[in-house]
C-alpha positions as CSV (number, residue, x, y, z in Angstrom):
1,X,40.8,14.1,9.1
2,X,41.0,10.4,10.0
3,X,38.3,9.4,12.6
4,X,37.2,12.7,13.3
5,X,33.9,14.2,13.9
6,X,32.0,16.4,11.0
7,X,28.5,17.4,9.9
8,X,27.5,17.2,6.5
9,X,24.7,19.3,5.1
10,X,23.2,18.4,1.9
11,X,21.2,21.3,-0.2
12,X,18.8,20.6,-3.3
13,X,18.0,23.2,-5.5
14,X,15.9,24.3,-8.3
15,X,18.1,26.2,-10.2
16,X,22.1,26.8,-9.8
17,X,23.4,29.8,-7.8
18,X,20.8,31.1,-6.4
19,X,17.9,28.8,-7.0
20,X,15.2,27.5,-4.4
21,X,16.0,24.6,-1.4
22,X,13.6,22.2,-2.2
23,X,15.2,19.7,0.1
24,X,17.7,20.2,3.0
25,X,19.1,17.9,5.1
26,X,22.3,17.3,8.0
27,X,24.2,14.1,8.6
28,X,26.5,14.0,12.0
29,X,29.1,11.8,11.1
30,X,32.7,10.1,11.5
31,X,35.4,10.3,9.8
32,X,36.9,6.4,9.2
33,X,40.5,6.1,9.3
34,X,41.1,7.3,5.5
35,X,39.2,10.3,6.6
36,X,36.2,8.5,4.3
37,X,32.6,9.0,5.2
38,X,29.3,7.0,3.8
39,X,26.0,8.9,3.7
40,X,22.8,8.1,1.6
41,X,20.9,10.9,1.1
42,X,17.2,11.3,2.6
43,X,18.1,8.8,5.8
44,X,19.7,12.4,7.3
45,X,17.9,15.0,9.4
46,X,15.8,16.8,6.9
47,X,15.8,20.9,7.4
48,X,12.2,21.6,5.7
49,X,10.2,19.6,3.4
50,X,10.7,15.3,3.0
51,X,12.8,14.0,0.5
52,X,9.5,12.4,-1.5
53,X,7.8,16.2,-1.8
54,X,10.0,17.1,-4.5
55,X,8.3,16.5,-7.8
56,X,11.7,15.2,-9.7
57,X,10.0,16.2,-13.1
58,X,9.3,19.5,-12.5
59,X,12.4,21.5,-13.3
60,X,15.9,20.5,-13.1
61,X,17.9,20.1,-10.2
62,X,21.3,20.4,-8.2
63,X,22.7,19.6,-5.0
64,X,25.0,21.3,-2.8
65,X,27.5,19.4,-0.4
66,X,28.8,21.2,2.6
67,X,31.2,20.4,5.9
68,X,31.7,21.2,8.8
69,X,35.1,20.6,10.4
70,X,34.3,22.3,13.1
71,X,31.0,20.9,14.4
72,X,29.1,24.6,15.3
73,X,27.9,25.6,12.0
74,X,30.6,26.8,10.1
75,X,30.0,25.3,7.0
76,X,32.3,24.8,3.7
77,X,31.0,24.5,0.4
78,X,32.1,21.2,-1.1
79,X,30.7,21.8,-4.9
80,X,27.4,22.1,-6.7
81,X,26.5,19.9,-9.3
82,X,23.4,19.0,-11.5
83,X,21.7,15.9,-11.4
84,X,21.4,13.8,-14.0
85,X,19.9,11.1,-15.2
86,X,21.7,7.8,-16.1
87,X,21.1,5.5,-19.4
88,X,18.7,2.6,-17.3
89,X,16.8,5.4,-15.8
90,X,16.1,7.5,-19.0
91,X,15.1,3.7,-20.5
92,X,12.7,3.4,-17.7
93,X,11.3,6.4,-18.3
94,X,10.0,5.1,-21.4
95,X,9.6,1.7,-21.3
96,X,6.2,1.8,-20.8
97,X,5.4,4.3,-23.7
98,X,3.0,2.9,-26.6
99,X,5.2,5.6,-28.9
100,X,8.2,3.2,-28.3
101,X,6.5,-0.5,-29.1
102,X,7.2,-2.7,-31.9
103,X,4.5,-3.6,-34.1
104,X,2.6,-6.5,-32.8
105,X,3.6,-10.1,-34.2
106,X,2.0,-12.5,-36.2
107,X,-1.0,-14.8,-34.2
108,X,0.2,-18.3,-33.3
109,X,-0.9,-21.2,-34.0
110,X,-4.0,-22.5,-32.1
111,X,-3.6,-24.6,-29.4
112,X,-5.1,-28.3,-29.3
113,X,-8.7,-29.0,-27.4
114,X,-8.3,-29.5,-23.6
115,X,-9.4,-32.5,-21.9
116,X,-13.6,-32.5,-21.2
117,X,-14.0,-30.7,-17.4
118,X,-15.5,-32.9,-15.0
119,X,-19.2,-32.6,-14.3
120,X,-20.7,-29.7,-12.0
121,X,-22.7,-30.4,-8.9
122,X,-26.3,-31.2,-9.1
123,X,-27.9,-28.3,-8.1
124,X,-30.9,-29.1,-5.1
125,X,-34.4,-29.8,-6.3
126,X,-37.1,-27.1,-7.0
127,X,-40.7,-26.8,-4.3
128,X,-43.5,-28.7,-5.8
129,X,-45.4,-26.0,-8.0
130,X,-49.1,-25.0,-6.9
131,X,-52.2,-27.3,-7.9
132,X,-54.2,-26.1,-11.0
133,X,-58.1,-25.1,-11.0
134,X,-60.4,-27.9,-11.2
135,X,-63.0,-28.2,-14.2
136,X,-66.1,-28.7,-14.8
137,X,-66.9,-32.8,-15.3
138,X,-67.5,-34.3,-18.8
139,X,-71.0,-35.6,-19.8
140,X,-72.1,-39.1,-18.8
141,X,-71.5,-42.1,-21.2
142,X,-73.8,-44.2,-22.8
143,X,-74.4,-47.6,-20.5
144,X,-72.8,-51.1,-21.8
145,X,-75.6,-53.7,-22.9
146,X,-75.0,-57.1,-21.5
147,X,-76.5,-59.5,-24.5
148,X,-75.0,-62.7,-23.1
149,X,-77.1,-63.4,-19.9
């Protein structure tokens, strides 16, 4: 089948044999010289609901690869096969999981005092406040005596 022209269909399901298409999509493509395609799945013309809608954790899934050789809908099935998860995946699934962290480590040492800050900004002078109430005057003295005129 060297550089000749095929669809591919690509089926998720819920469940094997006769389980629900979650996602659906077609890929019209060519054959290279080997007879090789490339595809990446989601970047083809989806059939029913986006790629992103399926909720991954939800139940497990499998996915369907079909051809057609002749270009009008006669399509052969390729296989069916479960996805899986791989080892980095299933770690990232739990990396962030308090079940799975270490006990916490011993405090450091503390750190020396850093260098004094350098002053703020003077901040702008206050209004003058409002006069007081006057009072009542004291009483009169008593008058100074000359005695040296």
């Amino acid at each position: 089948m060297s550089n000749k022209s095929t669809v591919i269909k690509i089926d998720i399901m819920d469940a094997p044999v006769s389980g629900n298409i979650v996602y659906s999509e077609d890929h019209s493509v060519v054959t290279n010289n080997l007879g090789l395609i490339n595809i990446a799945i989601g970047q083809g013309i989806y059939q029913n609901n986006p790629l992103g809608n399926i909720n991954w954790g939800a139940s497990n899934y499998y996915i369907e690869i079909f051809i057609d050789f002749s270009v009008q809908g006669n399509f052969l099935s390729m296989g069916l096969s479960q996805f899986l998860s791989v080892p980095y995946a299933l770690y990232a699934k739990s990396s962030g999981n308090t079940l799975n962290v270490g006990a916490t480590g011993m405090t450091g040492p503390l750190g020396s005092t850093g260098n004094q800050g350098i002053q703020g900004v003077v901040g702008i002078q206050g209004s003058t406040g409002n006069k007081g109430p006057d009072r009542a005057a004291g009483a009169q003295g008593d008058k100074e005596v000359d005695n040296f005129k």
